[in-house]
C-alpha positions in Angstrom: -41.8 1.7 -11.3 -39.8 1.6 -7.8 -37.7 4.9 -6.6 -34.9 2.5 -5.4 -32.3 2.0 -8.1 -29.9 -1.3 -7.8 -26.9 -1.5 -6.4 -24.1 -1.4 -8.8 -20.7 -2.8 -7.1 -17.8 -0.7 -6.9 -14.5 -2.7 -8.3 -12.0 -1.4 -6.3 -8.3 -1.5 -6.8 -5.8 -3.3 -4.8 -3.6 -1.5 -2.5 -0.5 -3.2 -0.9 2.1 -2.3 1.9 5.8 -2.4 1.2 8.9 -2.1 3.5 12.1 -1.2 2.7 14.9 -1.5 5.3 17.9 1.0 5.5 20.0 -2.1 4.4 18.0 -1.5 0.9 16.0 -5.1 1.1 13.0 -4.6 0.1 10.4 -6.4 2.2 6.7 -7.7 0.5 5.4 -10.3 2.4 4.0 -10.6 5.5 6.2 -13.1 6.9 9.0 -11.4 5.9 7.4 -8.0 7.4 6.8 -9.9 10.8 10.7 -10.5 11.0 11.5 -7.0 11.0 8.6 -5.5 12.4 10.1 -3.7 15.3 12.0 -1.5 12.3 9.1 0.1 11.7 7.9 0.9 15.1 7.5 4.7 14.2 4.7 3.8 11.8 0.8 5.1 12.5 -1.1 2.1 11.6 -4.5 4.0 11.5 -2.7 6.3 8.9 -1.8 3.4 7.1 -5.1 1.9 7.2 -6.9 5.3 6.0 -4.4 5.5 3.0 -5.2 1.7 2.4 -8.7 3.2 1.9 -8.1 5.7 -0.1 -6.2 4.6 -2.5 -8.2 1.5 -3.1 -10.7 4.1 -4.5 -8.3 5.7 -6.3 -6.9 2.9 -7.9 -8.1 0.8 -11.2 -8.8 -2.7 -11.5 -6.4 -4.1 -13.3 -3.3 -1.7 -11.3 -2.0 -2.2 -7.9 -1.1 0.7 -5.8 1.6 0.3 -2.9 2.5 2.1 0.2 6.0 2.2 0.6 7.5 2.4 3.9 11.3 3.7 4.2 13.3 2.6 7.3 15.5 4.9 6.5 14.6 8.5 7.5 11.4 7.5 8.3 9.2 8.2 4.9 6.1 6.9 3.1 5.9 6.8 -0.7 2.9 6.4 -2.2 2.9 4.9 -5.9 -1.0 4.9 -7.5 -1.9 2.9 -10.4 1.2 0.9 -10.7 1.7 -2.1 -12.5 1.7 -5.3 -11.2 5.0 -6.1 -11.7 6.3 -2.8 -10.6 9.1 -2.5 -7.9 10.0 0.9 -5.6 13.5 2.3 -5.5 15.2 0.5 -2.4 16.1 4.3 -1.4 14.2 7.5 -1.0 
């Protein structure tokens, strides 16, 4: 009998990043998100990155968890175990 056990994989959730301009559009893809990039200027992408992380453990397989950047007033929302087809509140 071996001391080693196998290694079991991990499913890990999927975490995505949305942007919501003060205009109330809310902004999910990434060519959209390269349009208005500059908007969003004031965001740490290494925080965003670590919360990607994070919550990727935190969330199930079959949810999506989001990251939800606000242009206006500068917040981050985060939403964990969401539905697929859920949508964030264009304000905060």
């Amino acid at each position: 009998m071996s001391d080693y056990e196998p290694y079991k994989s991990v499913a890990l959730g999927t975490v995505s990043t949305v942007h919501v301009l003060k205009s109330g559009k809310v902004i999910m893809g990434l060519q959209e998100y390269l349009k208005v990039e500059n908007h969003f200027s004031w965001v740490d992408k290494k925080s965003i990155v670590e919360k990607i992380l994070k919550l990727r453990s935190l969330t199930d397989e079959s949810k999506n968890s989001l990251i939800v950047l606000y242009e206006d007033g500068h917040h981050i929302r985060e939403f964990i175990n969401v539905d697929h087809l859920f949508t964030p509140l264009a304000y905060c």
